[in-house]
C-alpha positions in Angstrom: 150.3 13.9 44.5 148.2 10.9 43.6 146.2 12.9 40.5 149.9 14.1 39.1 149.8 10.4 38.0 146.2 10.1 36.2 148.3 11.9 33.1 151.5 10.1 33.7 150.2 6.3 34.8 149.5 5.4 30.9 153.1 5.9 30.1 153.7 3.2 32.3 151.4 0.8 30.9 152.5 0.9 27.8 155.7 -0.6 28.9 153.6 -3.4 30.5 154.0 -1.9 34.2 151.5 -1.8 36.5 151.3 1.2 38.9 149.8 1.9 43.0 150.4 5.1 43.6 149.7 6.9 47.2 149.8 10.4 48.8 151.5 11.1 51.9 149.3 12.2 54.8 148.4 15.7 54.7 148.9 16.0 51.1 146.4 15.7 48.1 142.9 14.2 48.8 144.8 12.5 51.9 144.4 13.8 55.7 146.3 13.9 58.5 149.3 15.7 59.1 152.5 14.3 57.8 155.9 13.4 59.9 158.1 11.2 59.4 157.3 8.8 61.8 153.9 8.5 60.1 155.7 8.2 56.4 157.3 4.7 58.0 154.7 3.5 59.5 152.2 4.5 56.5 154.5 2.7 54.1 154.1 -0.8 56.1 150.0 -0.4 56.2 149.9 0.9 52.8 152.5 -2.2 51.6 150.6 -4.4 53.2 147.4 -3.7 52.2 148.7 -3.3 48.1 149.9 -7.1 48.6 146.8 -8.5 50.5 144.9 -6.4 47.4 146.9 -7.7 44.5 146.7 -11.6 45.9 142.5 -11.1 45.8 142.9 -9.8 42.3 145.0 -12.9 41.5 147.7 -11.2 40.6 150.9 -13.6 41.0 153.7 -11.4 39.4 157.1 -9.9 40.5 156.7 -6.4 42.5 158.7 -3.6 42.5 158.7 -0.7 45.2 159.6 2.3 43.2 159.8 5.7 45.6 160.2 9.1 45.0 162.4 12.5 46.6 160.2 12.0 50.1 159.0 8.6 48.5 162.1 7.3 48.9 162.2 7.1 52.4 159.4 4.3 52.2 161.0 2.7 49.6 164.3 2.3 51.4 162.4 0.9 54.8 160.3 -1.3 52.5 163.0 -2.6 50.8 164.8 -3.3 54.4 162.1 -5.0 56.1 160.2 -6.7 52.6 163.6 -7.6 50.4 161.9 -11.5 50.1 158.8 -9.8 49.0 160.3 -8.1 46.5 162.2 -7.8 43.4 164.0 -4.6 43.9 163.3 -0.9 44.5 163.5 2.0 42.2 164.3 5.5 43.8 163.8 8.7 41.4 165.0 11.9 43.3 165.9 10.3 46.7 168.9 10.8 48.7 171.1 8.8 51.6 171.4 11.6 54.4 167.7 12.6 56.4 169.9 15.1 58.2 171.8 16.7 55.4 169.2 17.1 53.4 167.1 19.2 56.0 170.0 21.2 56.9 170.4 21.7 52.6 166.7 22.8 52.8 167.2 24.7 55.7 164.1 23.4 57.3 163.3 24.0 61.3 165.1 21.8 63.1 165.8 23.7 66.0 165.3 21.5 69.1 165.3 18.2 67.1 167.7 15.5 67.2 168.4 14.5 63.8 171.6 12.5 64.9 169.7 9.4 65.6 168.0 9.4 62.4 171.4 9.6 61.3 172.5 6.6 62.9 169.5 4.6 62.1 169.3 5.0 58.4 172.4 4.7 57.2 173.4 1.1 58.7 170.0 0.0 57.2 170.8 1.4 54.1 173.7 -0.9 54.0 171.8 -3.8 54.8 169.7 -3.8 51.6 170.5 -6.3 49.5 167.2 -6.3 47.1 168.7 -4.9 43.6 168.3 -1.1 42.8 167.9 1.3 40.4 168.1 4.6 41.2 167.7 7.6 38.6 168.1 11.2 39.4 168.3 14.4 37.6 172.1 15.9 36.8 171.0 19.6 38.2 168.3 18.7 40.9 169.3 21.8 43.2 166.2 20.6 45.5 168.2 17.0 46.3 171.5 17.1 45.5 173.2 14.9 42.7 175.4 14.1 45.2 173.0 12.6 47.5 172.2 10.3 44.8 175.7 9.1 44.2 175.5 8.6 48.1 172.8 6.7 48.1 174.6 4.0 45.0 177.4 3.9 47.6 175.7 2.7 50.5 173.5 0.2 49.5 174.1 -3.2 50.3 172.7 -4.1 47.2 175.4 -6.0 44.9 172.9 -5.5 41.5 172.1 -1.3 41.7 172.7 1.0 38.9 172.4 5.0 38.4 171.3 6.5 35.7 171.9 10.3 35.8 169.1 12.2 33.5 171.0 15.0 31.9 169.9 18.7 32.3 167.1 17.2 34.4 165.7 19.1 38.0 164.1 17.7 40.6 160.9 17.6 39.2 161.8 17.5 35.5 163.5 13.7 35.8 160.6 11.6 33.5 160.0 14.8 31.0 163.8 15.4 30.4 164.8 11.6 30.6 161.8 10.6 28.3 162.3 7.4 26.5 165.4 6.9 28.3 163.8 7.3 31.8 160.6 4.4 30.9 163.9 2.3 28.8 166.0 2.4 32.0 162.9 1.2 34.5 161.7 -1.3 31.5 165.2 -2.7 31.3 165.9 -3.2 35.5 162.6 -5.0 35.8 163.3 -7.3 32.9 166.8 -7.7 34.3 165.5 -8.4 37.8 162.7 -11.0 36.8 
């Protein structure tokens, strides 16, 4: 949620990094109901509107796209559609497979075709060139490690790194990786100026 970020966002700006964060519908002070049809087609409004905002403000600097576990998912189409409006994308908790990771959840899916989800995302995974960081915690039992090290694989990108946080869950990644978590971000976007 947005207002987990009001403690964390001044970390951030102490390494110089600015920071948009957004709720998915349905969650926090957002409405709506959530699906992820609407989580693509939010991340295009919301992209959209963050550029059209930052060029009012004057601001004329690189951008980064930085997603998290469901976050990632806007990242990853973002970084498909946007790669010439972007430096590169940073994915914390994020995985490759839609379809294995609802079956790893065990989520309803009864009646759903997840196949062509399937087929969609991973070709377009391929095709992302933009470069990529992706960090993920060693024992995230809620996504995988191994979704992580799928997700290196298949990017197209040919300048990605992973940095695996040690002892870190899914939602302990920043707190466990500390310094080495902000030094890791801090060093891709100098890399990828």
């Amino acid at each position: 949620m947005v207002s987990d970020y009001d403690e964390i966002a001044p970390f951030y700006q102490e390494n110089g990094t600015n920071l948009v964060v957004a709720d998915y519908r349905g969650y926090g002070a957002s409405s709506g109901s959530p699906t992820f049809t609407t989580l693509v087609q939010d991340a295009h409004r919301l992209f959209a509107v963050v550029k059209e905002e930052l060029s009012l403000r004057g601001f004329q600097g690189d951008l980064w796209v930085m997603g998290r576990s469901m976050g990632s998912i806007s990242a990853l189409e973002l970084a498909y559609h946007y790669p010439e409006k972007m430096r590169g994308i940073i994915i914390e908790s994020g995985f490759a497979s839609v379809t294995r990771l609802i079956r790893h959840l065990r989520l309803p899916s009864f009646g759903i075709n997840l196949e062509p989800i399937e087929r969609e995302r991973l070709p377009m995974i391929k095709k992302i060139s933009v470069a990529a960081l992706i960090i993920h915690g060693e024992f995230d039992t809620l996504v995988p490690l191994q979704e992580a090290k799928d997700l290196f694989a298949y990017l197209g990108s040919s300048e990605k790194e992973l940095i695996i946080i040690p002892g870190a869950d899914h939602n302990s990644v920043m707190l466990a990786g500390g310094k080495k978590y902000f030094e890791a971000i801090q060093k891709f976007i100098e890399k990828t100026k």
